[in-house]
Backbone bond lengths (Angstrom), bond angles and torsions (degrees), N, CA, C in turn:
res aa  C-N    CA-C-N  psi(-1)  N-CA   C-N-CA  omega(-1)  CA-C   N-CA-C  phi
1 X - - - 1.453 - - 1.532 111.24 -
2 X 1.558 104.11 -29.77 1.957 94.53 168.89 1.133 133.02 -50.57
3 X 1.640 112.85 -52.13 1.323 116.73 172.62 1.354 109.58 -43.90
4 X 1.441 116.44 -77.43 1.194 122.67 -161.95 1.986 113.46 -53.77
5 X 1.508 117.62 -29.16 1.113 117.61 142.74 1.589 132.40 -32.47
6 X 1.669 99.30 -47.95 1.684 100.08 -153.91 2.188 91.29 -85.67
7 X 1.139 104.67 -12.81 1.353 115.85 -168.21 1.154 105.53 -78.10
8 X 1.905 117.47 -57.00 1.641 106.54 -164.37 1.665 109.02 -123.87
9 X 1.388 106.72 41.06 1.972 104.33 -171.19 1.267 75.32 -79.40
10 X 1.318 105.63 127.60 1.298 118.80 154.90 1.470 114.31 118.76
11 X 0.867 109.33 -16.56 1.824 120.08 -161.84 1.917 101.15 -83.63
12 X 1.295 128.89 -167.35 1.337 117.31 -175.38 1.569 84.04 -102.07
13 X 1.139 111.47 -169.30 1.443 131.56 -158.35 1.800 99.18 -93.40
14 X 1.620 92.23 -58.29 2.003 93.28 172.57 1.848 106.76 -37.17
15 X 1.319 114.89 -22.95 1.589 85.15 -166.44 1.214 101.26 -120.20
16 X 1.688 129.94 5.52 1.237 141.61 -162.52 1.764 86.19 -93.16
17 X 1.471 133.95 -64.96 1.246 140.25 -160.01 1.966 105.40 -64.59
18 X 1.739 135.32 -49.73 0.896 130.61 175.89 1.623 96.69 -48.36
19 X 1.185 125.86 -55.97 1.421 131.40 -178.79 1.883 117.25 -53.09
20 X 0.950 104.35 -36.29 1.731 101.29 173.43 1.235 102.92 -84.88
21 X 1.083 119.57 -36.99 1.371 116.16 -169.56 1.944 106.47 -51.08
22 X 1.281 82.95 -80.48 1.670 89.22 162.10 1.479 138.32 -22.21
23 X 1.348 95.01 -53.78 1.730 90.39 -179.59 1.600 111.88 -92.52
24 X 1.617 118.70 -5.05 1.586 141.08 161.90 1.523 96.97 -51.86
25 X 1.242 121.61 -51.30 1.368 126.31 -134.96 1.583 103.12 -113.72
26 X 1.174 122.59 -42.43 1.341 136.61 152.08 1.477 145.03 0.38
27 X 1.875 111.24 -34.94 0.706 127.15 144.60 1.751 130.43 -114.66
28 X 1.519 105.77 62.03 1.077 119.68 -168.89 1.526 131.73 79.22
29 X 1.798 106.62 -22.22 1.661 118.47 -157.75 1.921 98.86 -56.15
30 X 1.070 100.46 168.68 1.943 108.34 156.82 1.317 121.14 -66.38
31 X 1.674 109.28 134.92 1.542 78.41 168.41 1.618 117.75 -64.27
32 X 1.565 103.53 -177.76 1.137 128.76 -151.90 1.794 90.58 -102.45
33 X 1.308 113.29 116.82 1.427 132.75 -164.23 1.765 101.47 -70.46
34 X 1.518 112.58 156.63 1.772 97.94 170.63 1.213 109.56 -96.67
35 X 1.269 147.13 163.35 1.879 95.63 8.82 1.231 94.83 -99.33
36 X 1.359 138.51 34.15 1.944 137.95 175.86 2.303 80.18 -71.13
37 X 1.129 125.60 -44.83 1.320 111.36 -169.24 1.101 102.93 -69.68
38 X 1.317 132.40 -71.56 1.422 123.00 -164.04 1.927 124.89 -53.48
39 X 1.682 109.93 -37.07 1.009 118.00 167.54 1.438 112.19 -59.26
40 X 1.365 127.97 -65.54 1.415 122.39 169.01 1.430 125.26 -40.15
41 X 1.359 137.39 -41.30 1.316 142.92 -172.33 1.476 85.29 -71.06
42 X 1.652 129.56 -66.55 1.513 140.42 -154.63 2.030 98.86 -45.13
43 X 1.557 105.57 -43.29 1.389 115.06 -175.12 1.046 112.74 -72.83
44 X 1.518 142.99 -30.65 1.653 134.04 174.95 1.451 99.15 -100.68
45 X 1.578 129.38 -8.46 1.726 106.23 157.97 1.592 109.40 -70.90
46 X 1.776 110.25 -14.52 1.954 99.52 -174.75 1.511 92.64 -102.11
47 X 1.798 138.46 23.12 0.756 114.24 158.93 1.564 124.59 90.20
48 X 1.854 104.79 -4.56 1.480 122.22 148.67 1.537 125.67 -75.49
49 X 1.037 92.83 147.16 1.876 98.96 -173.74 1.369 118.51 -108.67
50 X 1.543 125.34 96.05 0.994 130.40 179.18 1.818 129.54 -40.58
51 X 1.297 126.42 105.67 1.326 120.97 161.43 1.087 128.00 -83.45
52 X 1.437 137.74 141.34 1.499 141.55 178.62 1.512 100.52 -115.73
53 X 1.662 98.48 133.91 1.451 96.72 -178.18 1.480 89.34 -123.48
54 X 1.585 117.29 174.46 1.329 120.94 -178.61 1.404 100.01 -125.75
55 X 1.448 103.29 119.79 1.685 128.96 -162.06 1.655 97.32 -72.74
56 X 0.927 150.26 14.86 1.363 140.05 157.88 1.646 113.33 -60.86
């Protein structure tokens, strides 16, 4: 999520989500289901930085 952070904070959301999607998916993963996509893209176009924690 950094990269794709350090790439589009700031950008509108239309070009923030083709972009997560991609580097989400990139190494094989699923895409990323809604609204976890749209909310996430919406948060690094306002410049929040997504954390992933592992629910175990």
């Amino acid at each position: 999520m950094d990269k794709v952070f350090e790439e589009c904070s700031g950008r509108p959301v239309d070009e923030v989500r083709p972009l997560l999607t991609r580097h989400w998916t990139a190494d094989g993963g699923n895409p990323i289901p809604e609204p976890h996509l749209t909310q996430w893209a919406t948060a690094i176009s306002q410049g929040q930085r997504i954390v992933l924690q592992n629910g175990g």
